[in-house]
PQR file of N, CA, C, O and H, with PARSE charges and radii, in Angstrom:
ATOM      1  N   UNK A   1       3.573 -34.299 -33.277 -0.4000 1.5000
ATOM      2  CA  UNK A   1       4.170 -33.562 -32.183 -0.0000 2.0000
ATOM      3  C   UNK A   1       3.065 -32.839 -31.421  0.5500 1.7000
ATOM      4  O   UNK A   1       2.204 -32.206 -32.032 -0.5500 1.4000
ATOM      5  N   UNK A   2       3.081 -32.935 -29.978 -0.4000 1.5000
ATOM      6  CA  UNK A   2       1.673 -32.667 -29.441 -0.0000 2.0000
ATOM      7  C   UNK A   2       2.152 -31.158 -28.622  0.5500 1.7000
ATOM      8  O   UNK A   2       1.334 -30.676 -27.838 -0.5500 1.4000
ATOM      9  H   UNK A   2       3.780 -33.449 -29.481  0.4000 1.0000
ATOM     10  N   UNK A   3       3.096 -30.657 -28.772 -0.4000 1.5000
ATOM     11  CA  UNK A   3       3.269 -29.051 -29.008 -0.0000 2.0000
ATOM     12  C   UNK A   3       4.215 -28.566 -28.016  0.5500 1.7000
ATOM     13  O   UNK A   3       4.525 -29.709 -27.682 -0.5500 1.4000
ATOM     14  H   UNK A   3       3.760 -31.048 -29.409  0.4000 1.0000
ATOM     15  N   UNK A   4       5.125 -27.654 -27.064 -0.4000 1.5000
ATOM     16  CA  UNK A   4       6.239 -27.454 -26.932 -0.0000 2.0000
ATOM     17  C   UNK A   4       5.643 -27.662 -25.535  0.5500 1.7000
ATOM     18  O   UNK A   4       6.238 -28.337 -24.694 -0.5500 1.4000
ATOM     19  H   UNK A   4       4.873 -26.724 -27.335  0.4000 1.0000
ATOM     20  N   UNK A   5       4.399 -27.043 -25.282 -0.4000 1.5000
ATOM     21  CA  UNK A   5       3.748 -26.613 -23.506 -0.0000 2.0000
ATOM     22  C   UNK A   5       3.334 -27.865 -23.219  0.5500 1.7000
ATOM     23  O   UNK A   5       2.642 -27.785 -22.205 -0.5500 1.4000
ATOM     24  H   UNK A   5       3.916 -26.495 -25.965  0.4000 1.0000
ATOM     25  N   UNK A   6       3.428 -29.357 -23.719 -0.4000 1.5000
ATOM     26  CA  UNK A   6       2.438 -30.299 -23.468 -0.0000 2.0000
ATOM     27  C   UNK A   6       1.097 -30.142 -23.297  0.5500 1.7000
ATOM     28  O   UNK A   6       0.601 -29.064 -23.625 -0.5500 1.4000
ATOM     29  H   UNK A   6       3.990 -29.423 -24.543  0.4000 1.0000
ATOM     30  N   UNK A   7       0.276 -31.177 -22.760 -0.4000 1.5000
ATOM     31  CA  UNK A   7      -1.134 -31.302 -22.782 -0.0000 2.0000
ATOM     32  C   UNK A   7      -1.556 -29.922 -22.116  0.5500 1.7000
ATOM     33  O   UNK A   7      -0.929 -29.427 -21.179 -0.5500 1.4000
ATOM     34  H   UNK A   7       0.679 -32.052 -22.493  0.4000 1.0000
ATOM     35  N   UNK A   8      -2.575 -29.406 -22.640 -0.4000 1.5000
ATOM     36  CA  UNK A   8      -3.392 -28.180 -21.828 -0.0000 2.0000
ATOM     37  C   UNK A   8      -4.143 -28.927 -21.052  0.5500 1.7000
ATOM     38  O   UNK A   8      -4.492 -30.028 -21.477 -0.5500 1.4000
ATOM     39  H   UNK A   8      -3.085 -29.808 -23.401  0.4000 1.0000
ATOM     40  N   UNK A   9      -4.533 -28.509 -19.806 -0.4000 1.5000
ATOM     41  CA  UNK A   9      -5.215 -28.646 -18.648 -0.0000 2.0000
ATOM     42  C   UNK A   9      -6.743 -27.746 -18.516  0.5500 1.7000
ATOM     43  O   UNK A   9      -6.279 -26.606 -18.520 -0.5500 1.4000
ATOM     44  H   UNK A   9      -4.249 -27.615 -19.460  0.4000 1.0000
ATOM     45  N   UNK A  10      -7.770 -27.621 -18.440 -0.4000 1.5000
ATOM     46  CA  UNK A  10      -8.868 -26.708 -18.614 -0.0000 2.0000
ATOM     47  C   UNK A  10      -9.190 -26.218 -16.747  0.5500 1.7000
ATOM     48  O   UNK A  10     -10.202 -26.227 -16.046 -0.5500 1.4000
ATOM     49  H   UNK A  10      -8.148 -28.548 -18.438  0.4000 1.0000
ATOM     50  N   UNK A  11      -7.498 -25.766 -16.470 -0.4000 1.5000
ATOM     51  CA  UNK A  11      -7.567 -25.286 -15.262 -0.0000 2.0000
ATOM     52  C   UNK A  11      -8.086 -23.480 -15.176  0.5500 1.7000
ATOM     53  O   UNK A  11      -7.525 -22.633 -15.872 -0.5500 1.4000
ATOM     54  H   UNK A  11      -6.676 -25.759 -17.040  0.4000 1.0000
ATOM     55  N   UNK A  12      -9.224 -23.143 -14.206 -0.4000 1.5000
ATOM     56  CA  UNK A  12      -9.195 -21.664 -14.475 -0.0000 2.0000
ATOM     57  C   UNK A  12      -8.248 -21.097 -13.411  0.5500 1.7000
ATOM     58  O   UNK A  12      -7.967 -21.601 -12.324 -0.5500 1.4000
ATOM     59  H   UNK A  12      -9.679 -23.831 -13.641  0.4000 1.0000
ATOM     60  N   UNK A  13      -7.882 -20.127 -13.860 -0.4000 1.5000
ATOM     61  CA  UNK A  13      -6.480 -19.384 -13.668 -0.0000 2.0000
ATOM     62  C   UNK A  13      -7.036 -17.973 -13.175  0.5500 1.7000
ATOM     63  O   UNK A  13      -6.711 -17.520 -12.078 -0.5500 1.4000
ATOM     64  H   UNK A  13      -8.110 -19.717 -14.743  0.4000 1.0000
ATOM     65  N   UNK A  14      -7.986 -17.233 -14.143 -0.4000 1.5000
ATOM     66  CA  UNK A  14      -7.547 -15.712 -13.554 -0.0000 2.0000
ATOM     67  C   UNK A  14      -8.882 -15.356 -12.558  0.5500 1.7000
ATOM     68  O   UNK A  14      -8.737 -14.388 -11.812 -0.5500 1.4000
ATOM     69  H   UNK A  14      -8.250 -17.601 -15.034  0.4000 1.0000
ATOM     70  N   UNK A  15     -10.187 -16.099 -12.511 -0.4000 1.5000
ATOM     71  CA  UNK A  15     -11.041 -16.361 -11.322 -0.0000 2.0000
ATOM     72  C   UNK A  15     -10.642 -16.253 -10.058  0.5500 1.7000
ATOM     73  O   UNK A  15     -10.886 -15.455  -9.153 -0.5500 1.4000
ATOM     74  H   UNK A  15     -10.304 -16.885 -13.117  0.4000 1.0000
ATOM     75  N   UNK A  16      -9.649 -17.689 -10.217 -0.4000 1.5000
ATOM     76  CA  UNK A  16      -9.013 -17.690  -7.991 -0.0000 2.0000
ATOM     77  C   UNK A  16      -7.737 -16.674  -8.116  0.5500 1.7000
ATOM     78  O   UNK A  16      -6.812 -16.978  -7.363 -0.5500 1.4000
ATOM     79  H   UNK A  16      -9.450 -18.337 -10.952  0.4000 1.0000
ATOM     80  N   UNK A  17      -7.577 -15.819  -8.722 -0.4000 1.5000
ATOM     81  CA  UNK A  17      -6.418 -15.015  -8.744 -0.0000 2.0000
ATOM     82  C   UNK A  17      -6.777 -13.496  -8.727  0.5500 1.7000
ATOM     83  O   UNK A  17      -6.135 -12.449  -8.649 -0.5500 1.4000
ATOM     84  H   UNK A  17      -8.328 -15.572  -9.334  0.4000 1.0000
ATOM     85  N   UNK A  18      -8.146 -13.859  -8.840 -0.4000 1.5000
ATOM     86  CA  UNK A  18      -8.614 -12.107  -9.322 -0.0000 2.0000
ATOM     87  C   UNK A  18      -8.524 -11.099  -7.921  0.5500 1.7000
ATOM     88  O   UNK A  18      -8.494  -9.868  -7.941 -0.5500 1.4000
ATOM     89  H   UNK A  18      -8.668 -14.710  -8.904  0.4000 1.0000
ATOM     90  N   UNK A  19      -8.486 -12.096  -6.547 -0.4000 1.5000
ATOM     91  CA  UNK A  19      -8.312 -11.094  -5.338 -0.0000 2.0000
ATOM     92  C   UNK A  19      -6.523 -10.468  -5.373  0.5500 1.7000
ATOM     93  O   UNK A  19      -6.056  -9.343  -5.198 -0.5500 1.4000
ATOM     94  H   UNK A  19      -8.510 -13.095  -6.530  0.4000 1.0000
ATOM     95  N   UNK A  20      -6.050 -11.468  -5.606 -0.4000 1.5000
ATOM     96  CA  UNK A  20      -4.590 -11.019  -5.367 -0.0000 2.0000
ATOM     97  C   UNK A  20      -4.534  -9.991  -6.534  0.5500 1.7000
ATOM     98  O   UNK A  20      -4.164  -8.917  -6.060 -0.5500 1.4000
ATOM     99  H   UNK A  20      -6.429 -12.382  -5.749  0.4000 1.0000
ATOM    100  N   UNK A  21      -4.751  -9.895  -7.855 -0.4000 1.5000
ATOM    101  CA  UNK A  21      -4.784  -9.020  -8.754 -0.0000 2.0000
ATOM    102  C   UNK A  21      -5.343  -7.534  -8.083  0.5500 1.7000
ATOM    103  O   UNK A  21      -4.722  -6.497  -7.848 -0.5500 1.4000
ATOM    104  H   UNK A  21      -5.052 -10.767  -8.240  0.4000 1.0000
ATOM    105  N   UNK A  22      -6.431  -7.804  -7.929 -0.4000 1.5000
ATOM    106  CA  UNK A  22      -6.924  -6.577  -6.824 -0.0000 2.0000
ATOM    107  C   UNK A  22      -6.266  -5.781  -5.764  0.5500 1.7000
ATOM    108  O   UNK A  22      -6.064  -4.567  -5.747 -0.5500 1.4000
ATOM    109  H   UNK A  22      -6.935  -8.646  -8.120  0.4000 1.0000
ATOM    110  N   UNK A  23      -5.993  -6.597  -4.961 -0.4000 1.5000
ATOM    111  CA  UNK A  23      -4.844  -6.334  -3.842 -0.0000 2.0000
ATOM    112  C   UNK A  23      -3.747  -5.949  -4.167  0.5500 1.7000
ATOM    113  O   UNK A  23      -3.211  -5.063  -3.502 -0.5500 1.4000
ATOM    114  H   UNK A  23      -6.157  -7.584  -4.974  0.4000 1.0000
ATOM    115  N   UNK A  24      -3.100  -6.513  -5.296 -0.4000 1.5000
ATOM    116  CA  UNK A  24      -1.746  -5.820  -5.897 -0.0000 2.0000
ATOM    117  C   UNK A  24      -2.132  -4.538  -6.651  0.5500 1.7000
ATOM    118  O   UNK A  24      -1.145  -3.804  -6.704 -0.5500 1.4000
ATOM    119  H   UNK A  24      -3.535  -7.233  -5.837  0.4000 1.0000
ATOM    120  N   UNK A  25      -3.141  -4.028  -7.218 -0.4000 1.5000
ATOM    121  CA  UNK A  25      -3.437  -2.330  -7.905 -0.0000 2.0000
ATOM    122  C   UNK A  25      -4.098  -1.725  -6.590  0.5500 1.7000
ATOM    123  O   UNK A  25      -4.552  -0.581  -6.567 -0.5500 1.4000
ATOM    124  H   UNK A  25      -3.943  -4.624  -7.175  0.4000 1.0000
ATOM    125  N   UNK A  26      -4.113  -2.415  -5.713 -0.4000 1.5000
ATOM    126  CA  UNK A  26      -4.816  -1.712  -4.246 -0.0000 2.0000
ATOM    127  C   UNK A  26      -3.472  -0.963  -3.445  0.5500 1.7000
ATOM    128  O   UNK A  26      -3.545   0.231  -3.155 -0.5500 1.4000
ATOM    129  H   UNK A  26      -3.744  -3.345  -5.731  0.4000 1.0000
ATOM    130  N   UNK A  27      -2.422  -1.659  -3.165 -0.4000 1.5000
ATOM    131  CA  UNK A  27      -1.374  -2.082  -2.991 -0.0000 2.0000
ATOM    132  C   UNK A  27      -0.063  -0.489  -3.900  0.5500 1.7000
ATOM    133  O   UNK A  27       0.530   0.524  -3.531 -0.5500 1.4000
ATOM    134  H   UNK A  27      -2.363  -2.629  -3.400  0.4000 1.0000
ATOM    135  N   UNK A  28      -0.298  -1.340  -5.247 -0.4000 1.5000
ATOM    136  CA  UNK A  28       0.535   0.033  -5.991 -0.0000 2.0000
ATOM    137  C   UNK A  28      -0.591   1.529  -6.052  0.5500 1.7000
ATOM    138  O   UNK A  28      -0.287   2.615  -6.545 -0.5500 1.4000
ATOM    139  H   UNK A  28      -0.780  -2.163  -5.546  0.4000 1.0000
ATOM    140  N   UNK A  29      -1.346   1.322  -5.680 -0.4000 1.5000
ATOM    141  CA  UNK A  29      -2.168   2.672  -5.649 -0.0000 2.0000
ATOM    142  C   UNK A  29      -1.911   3.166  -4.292  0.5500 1.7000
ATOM    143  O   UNK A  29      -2.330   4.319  -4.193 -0.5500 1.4000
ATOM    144  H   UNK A  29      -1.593   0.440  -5.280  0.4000 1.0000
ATOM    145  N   UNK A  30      -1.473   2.806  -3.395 -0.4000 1.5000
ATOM    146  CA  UNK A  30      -1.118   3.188  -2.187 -0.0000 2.0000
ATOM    147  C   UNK A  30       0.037   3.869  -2.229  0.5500 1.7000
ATOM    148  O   UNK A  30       0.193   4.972  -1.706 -0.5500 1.4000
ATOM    149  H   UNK A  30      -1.133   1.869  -3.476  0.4000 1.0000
ATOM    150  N   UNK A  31       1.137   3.067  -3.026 -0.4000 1.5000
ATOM    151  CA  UNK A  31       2.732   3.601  -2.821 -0.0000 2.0000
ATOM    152  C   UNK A  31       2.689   5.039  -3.396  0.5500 1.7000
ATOM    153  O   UNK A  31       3.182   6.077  -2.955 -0.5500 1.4000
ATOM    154  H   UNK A  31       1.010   2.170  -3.450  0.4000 1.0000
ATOM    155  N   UNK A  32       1.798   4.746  -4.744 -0.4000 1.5000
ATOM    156  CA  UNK A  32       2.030   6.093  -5.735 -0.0000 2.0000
ATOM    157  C   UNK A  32       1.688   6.979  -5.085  0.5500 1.7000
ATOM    158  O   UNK A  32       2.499   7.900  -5.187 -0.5500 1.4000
ATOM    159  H   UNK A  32       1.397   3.903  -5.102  0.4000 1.0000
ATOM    160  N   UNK A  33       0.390   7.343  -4.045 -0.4000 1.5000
ATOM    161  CA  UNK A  33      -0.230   8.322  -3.370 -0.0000 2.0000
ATOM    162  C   UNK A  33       0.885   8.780  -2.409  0.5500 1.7000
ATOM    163  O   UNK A  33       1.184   9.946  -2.150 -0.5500 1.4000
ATOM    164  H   UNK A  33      -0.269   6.595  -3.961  0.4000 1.0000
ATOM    165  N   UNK A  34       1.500   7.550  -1.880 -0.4000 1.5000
ATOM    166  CA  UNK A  34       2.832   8.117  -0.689 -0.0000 2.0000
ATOM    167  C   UNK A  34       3.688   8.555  -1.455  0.5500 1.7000
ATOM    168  O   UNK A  34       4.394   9.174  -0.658 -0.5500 1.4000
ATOM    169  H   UNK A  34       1.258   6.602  -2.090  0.4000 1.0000
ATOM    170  N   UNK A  35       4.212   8.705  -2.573 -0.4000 1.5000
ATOM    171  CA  UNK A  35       5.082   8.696  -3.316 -0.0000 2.0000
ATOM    172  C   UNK A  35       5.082  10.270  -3.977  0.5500 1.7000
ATOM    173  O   UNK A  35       6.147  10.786  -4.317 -0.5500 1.4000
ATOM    174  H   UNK A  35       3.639   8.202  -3.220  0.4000 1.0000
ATOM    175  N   UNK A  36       4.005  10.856  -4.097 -0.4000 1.5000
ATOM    176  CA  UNK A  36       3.509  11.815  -4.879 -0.0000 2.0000
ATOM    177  C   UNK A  36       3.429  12.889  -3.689  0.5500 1.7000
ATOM    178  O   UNK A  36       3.735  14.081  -3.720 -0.5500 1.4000
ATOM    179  H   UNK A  36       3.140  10.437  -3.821  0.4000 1.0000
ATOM    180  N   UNK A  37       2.851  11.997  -2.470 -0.4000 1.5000
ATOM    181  CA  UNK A  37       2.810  13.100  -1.109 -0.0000 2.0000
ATOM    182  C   UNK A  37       4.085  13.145  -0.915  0.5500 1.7000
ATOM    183  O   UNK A  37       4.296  14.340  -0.710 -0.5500 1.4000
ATOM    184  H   UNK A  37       2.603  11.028  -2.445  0.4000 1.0000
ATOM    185  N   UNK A  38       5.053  12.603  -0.852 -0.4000 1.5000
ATOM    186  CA  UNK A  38       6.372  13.052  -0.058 -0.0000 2.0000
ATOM    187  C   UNK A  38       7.193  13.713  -1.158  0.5500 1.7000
ATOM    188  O   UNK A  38       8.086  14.466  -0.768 -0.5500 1.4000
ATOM    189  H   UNK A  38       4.882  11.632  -1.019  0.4000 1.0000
ATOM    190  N   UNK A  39       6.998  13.519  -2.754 -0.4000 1.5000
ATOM    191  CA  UNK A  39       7.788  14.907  -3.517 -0.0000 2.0000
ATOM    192  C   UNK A  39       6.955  16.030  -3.294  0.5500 1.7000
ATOM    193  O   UNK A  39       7.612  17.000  -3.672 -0.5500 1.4000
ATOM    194  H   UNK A  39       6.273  12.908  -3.071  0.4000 1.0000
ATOM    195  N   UNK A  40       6.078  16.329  -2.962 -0.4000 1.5000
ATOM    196  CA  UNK A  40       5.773  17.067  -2.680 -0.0000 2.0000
ATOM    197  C   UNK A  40       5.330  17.830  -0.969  0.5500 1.7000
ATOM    198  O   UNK A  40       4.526  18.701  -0.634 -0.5500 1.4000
ATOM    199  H   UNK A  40       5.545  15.540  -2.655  0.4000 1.0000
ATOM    200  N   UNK A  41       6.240  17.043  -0.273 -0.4000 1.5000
ATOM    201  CA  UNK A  41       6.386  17.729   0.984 -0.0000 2.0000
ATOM    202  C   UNK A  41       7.308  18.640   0.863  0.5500 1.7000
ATOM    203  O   UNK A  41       7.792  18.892  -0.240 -0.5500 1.4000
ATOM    204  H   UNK A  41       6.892  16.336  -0.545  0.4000 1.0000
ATOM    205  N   UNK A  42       7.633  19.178   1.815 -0.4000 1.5000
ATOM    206  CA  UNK A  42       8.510  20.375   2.959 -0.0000 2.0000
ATOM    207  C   UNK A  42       9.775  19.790   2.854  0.5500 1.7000
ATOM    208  O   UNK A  42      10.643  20.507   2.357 -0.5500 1.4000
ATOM    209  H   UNK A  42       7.241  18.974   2.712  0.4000 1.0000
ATOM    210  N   UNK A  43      10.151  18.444   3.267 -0.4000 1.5000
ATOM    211  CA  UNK A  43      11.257  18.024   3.341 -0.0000 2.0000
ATOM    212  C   UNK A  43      12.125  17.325   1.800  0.5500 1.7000
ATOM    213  O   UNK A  43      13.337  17.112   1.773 -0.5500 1.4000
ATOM    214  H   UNK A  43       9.446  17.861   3.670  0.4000 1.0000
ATOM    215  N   UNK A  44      11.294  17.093   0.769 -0.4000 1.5000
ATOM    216  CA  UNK A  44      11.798  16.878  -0.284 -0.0000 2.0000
ATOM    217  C   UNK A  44      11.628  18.284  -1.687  0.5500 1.7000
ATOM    218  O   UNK A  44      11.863  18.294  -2.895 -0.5500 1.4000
ATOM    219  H   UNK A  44      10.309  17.265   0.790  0.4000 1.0000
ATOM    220  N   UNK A  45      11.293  18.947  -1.049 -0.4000 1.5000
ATOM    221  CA  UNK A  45      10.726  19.964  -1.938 -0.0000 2.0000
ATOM    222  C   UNK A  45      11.635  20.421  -3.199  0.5500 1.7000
ATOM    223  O   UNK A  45      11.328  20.403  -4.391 -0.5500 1.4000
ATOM    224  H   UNK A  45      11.102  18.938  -0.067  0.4000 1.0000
ATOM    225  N   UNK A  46      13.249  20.977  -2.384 -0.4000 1.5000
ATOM    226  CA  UNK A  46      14.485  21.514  -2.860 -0.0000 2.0000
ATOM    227  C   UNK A  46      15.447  20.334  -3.248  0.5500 1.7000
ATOM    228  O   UNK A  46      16.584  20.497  -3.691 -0.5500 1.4000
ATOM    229  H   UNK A  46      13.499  20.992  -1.415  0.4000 1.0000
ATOM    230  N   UNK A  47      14.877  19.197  -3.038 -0.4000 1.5000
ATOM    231  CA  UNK A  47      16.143  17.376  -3.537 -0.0000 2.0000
ATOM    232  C   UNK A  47      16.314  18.280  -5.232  0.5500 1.7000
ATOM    233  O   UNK A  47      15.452  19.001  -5.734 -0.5500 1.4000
ATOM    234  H   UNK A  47      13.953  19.064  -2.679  0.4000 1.0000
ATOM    235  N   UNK A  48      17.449  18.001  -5.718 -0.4000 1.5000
ATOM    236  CA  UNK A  48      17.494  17.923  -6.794 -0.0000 2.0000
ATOM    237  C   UNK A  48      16.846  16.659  -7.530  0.5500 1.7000
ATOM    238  O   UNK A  48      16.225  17.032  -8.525 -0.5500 1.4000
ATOM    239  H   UNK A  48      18.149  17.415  -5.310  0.4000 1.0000
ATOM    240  N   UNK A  49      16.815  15.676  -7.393 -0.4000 1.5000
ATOM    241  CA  UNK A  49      16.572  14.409  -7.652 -0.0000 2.0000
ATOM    242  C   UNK A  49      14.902  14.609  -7.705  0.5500 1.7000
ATOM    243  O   UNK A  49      14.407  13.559  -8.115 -0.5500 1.4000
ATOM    244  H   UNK A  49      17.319  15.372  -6.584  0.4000 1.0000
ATOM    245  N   UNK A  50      14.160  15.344  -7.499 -0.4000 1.5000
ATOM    246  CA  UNK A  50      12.921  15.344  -7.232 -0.0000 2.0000
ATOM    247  C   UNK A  50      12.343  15.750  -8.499  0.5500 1.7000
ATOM    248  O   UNK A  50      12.777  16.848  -8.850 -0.5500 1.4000
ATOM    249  H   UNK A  50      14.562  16.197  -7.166  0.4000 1.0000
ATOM    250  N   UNK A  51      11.462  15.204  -9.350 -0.4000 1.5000
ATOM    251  CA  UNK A  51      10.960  15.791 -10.584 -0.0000 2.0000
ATOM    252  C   UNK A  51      10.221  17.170 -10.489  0.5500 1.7000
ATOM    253  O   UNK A  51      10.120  17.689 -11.601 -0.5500 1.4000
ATOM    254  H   UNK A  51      11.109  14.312  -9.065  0.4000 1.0000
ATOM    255  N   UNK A  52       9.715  17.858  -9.540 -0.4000 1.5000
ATOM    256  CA  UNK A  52       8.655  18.578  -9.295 -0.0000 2.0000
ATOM    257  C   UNK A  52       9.568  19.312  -8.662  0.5500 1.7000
ATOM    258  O   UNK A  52       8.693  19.974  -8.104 -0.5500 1.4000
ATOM    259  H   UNK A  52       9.797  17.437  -8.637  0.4000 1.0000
ATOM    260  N   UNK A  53      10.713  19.862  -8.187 -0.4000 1.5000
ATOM    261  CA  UNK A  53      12.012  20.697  -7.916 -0.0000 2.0000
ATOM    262  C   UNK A  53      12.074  21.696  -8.491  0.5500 1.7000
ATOM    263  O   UNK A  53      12.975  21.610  -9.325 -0.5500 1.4000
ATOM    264  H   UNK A  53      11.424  19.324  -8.640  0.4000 1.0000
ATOM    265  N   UNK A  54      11.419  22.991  -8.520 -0.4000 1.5000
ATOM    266  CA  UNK A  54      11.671  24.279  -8.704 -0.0000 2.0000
ATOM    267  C   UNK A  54      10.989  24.673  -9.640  0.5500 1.7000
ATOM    268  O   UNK A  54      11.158  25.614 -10.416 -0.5500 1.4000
ATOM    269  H   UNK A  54      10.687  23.061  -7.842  0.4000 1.0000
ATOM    270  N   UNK A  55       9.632  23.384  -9.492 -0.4000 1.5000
ATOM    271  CA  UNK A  55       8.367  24.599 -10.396 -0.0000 2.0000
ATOM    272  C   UNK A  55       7.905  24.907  -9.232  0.5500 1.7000
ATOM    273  O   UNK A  55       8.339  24.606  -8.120 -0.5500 1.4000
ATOM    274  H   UNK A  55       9.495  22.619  -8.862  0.4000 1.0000
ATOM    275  N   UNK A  56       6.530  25.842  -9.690 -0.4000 1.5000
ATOM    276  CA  UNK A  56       5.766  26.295  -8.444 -0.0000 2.0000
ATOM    277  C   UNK A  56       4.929  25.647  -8.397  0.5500 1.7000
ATOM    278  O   UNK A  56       4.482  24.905  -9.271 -0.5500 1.4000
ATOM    279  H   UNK A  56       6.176  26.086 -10.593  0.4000 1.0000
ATOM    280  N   UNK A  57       4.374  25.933  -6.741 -0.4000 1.5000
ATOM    281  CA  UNK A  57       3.077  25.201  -6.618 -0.0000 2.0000
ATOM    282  C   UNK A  57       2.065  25.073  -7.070  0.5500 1.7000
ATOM    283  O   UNK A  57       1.469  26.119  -6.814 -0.5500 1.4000
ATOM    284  H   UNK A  57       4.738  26.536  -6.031  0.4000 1.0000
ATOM    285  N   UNK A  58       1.265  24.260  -7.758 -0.4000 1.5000
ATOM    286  CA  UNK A  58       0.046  23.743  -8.191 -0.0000 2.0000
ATOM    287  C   UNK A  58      -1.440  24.861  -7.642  0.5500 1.7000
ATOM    288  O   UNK A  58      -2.037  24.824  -6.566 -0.5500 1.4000
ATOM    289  H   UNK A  58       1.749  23.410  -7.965  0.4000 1.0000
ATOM    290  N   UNK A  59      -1.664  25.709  -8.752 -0.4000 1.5000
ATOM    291  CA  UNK A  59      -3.084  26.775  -8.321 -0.0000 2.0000
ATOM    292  C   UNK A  59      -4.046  26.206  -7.798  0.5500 1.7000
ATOM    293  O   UNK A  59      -4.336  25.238  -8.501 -0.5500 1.4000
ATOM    294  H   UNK A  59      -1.179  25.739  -9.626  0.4000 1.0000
ATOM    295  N   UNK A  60      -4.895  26.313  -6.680 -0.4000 1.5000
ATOM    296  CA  UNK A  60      -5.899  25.849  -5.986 -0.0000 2.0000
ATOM    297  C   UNK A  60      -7.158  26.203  -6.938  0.5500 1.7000
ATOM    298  O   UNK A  60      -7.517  27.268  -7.441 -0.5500 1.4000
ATOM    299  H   UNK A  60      -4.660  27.100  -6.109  0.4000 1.0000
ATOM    300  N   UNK A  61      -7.530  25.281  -6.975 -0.4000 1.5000
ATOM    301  CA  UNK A  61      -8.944  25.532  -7.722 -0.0000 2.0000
ATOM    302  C   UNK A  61     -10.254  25.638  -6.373  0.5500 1.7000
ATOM    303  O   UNK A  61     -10.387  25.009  -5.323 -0.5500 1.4000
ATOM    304  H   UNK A  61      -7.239  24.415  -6.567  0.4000 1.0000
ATOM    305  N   UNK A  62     -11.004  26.661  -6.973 -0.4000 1.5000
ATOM    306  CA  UNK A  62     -12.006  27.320  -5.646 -0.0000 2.0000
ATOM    307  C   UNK A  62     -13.535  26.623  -6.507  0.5500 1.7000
ATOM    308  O   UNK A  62     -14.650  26.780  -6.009 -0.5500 1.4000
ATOM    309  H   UNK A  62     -10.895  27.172  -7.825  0.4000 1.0000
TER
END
């Protein structure tokens, strides 16, 4: 029995893929930054739904 995946191929895979890999943590590193700025705007501040909802603001470091 020559195994469930058939013949392996000695195709490389994560080489021509490594830009899109890139681009996609380029990509989710973007949303999170928008994501983190708008719970913490003016207009989402008081959402209940907001994790960060009725602590205080974050101490400025000098």
């Amino acid at each position: 029995m020559p195994g469930l995946l058939g013949k392996k191929f000695p195709a490389p895979v994560a080489r021509p893929m490594a830009p899109f890999y890139a681009a996609g943590l380029i990509i989710l590193y973007g949303i999170n930054s928008a994501q983190t700025a708008m719970m913490n705007s003016a207009e989402f501040k008081n959402d209940p739904r907001n994790p960060n909802a009725g602590k205080p603001a974050a101490a400025e470091k000098h």
